[in-house]
Structures are given as C-alpha cells and as structure tokens.
N, C-alpha and C positions, 0 to 999 in steps of 0.2 A: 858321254857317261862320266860320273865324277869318280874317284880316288876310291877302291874299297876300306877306306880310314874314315874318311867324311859320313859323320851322321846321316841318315835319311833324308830326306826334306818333308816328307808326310810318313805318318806314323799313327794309323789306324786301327784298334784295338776290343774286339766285343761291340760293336758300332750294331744299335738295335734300333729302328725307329717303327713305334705303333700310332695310326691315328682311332679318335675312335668311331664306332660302329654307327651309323645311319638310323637304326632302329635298337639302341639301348642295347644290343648283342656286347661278346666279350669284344677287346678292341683288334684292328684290322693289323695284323703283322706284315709290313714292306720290306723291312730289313731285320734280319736275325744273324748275329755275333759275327757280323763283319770284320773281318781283319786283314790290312792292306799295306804294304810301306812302298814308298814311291822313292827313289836317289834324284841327284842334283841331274837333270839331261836326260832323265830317262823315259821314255815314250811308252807307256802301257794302254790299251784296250779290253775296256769292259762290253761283253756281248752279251746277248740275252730279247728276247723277244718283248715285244709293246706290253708296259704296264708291271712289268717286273720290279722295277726300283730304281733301275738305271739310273734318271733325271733326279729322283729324289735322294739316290746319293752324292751327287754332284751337288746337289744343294745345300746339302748337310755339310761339304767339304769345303765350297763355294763360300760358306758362312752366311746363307743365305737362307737357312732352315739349320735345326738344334738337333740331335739326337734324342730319346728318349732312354738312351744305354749307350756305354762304353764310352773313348775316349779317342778325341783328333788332336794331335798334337803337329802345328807344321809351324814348321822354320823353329823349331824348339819350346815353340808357346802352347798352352793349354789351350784350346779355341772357347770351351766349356768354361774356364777361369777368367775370359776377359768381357771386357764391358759391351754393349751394343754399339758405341761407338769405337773405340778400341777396335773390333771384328771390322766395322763400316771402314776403319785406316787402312788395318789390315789387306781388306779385299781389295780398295781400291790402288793401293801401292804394290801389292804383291801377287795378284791372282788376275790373270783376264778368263775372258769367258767369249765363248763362241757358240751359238746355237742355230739349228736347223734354220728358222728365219734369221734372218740377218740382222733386222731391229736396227736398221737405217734410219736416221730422221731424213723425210722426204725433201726438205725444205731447204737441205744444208748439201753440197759438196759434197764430193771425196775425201779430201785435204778437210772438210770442215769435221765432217764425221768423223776420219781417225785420230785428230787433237779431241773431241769431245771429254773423253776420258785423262786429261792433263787438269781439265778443268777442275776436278773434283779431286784430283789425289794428291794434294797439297806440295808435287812437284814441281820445282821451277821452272817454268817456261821456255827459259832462254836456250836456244837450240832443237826443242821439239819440232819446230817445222821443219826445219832441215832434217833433223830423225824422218819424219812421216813423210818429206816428200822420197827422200833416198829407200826405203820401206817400199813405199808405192812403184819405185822405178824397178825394186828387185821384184817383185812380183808381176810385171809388166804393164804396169796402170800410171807409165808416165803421162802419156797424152790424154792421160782420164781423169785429173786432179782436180779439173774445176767441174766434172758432172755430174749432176743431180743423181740418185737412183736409178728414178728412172727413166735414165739414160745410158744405163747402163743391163747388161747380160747378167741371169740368172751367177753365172758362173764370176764375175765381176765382182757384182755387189756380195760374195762370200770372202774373197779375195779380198776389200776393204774391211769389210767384217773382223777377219783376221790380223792385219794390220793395226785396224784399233784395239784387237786385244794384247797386241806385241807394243805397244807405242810405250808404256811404263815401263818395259823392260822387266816383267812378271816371274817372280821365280816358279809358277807354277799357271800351266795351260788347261782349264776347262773343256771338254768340248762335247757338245750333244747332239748328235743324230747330223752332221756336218754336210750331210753331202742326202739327207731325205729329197730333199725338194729339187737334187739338181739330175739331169742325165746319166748314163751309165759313162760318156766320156768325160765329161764336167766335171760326175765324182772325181775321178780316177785323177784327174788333175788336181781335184784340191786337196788329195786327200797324197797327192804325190809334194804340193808343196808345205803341209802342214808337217810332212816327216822333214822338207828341206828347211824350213823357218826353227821347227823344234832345235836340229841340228847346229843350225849359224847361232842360233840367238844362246843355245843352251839352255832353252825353258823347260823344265819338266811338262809331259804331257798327259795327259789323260782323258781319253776320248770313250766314249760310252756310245754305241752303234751295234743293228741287229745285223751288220753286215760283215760275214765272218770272214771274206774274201779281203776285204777294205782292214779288219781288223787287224789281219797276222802277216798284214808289214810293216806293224808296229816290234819294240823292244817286245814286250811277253802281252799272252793275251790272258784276259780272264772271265772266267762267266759266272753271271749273275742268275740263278736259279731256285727257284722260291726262297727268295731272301737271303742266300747263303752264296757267297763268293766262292769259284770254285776257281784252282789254277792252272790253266791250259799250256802252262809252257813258257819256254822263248818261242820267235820266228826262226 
C-alpha cells in the first residue's frame, strides 16, 4: 500500500459506456456513472455475474475501449485527452493485462513469451532476460523456460501469462476472470500467487471475477450490478 499523501494511481469518475441497439432501439446501457480510485499497491476485485460490464470495464481502463461518459485519469493523465498512440505508449509501458486464456504464442517458449511484451514498449532490452528468467524462477517455472505451451499445465501457462504482464514492471495490473478455465486447486493457487506478485512487485491490481470466495482476499471488493459499481468493503 502507498503513503495516504500520494495521489491515487486511477481515478475514475461518472464512467458511462452505451453501445448501440441491434434493431434501431434506444442504445444498450453497460456501465452507468461509475466511479472508482485505485492507490499505488493496492489490490481490488470487481464481482458481478457473466455479461454485466465487468470485461468492458477493464477495457475502458485497459485503453483499450473509450468511454461514452465520464472521465479515467491514471498516473495523473486524462486517458480521454491523449492520442491513440499516446494511449498505445501508455498501455504498453504502464499497464499489463491478464485474461482467463492465457494468449500464449504456441510457437515461442516460456522465456520467449514473457520478453514478448519488451518488444513493443519501447523499453531497453538490456537486463530483461535476466528480470523474466529470475520472474519465472519466483513463480516455480525455472526448469520450464524453454517449453513450448504446450508443454506445459493449465495452471503453468497462467503462471507465464502473468509474468509477461509483470516483465515492464506496470504500475497497474488488469485481470479478467484469471482462474475460469483452471481447477478449484489451480485457481486457488494463482490467485494465491497473483496477491504474492501484486505485493513484491507493488503493482496495483484490479481483477474483475464472478467468484466471490477468490475475490475477498483481495485489499476491497466491489460489485458490478446493472452498470453501477457498488462497494463491498475491505477483506
């Protein structure tokens, strides 16, 4: 957790997004007057059931989808006031992202998959391997560096997953639905090492899951309920 002096790191205010209707109707309301502030370390969970908004807030935050209302301000910048490339630096220097599939390239490694993302965030190189091999040894995937996906465990390749969204060293952690596709003990593992990664690395986190058990061993939970964030607390 950071310093109660230190500004927010996300700072989300009337956040509304409508698409519109299939058949000329009025448009379809996802999110209505959201409002959210995330601190520097701090681990929240957004819960709420399939098809609520969940994913399409993370996207909106993510910079990877616009709002139709309100306003995202993280790391002190307007996300609405910068360019499309601007946003594209942004994300890829400041934000990683984790999702229920893993989105491995099948073709490449362990070690090849979690430098992938150095490629594009106009980071200097020199030492990233040594970051992602020492990364992969905390997470137990020393003797896993040079295998393919798949050759690798459900519970593995999220484990790498993860890794490559820590390799930029992100001031803030996306995560959606992280543990759908894995076991009830697999979950409970990754979702034990993503509170320990949050904690060493100091990433903010914010994990979006219908699973309320997994949720509130996060810092505070919150639920997403027809379009309206409601706040459940700390754990």
């Amino acid at each position: 957790m950071t310093s109660a002096d230190a500004p927010p790191l996300l700072v989300v205010e009337g956040l509304s997004k409508s698409y519109p209707s299939a058949a000329d109707g009025p448009p379809v309301d996802v999110l209505s007057g959201v409002t959210l502030s995330l601190d520097r370390g701090e681990s929240v969970a957004v819960v709420g059931p399939s098809g609520c908004g969940k994913s399409t807030l993370l996207n909106i935050l993510g910079t990877l989808d616009t709002a139709t209302a309100g306003t995202v301000r993280f790391l002190g910048q307007d996300l609405a006031s910068m360019t499309q490339k601007q946003r594209a630096r942004l994300r890829a220097q400041s934000i990683g992202f984790v999702f229920q599939e893993h989105h491995l390239l099948p073709q490449c490694s362990a070690m090849e998959n979690v430098l992938i993302p150095t490629l594009a965030s106009g980071i200097a190189q020199q030492g990233q391997a040594d970051r992602a091999a020492e990364l992969l040894d905390r997470v137990g995937l020393n003797d896993r560096k040079g295998h393919r996906p798949d050759q690798l465990s459900g519970g593995q390749r999220q484990r790498v997953a993860l890794i490559r969204a820590l390799i930029n060293r992100p001031a803030l952690l996306l995560v959606d639905e992280p543990t759908g596709a894995l076991d009830g003990k697999t979950a409970d593992q990754v979702i034990k090492l993503l509170i320990e990664m949050n904690q060493a690395e100091g990433t903010a986190m914010l994990m979006v899951t219908h699973a309320t058990h997994l949720a509130h061993r996060l810092d505070r939970t919150l639920r997403l309920d027809r379009g309206v964030l409601l706040d459940e607390g700390a754990a």
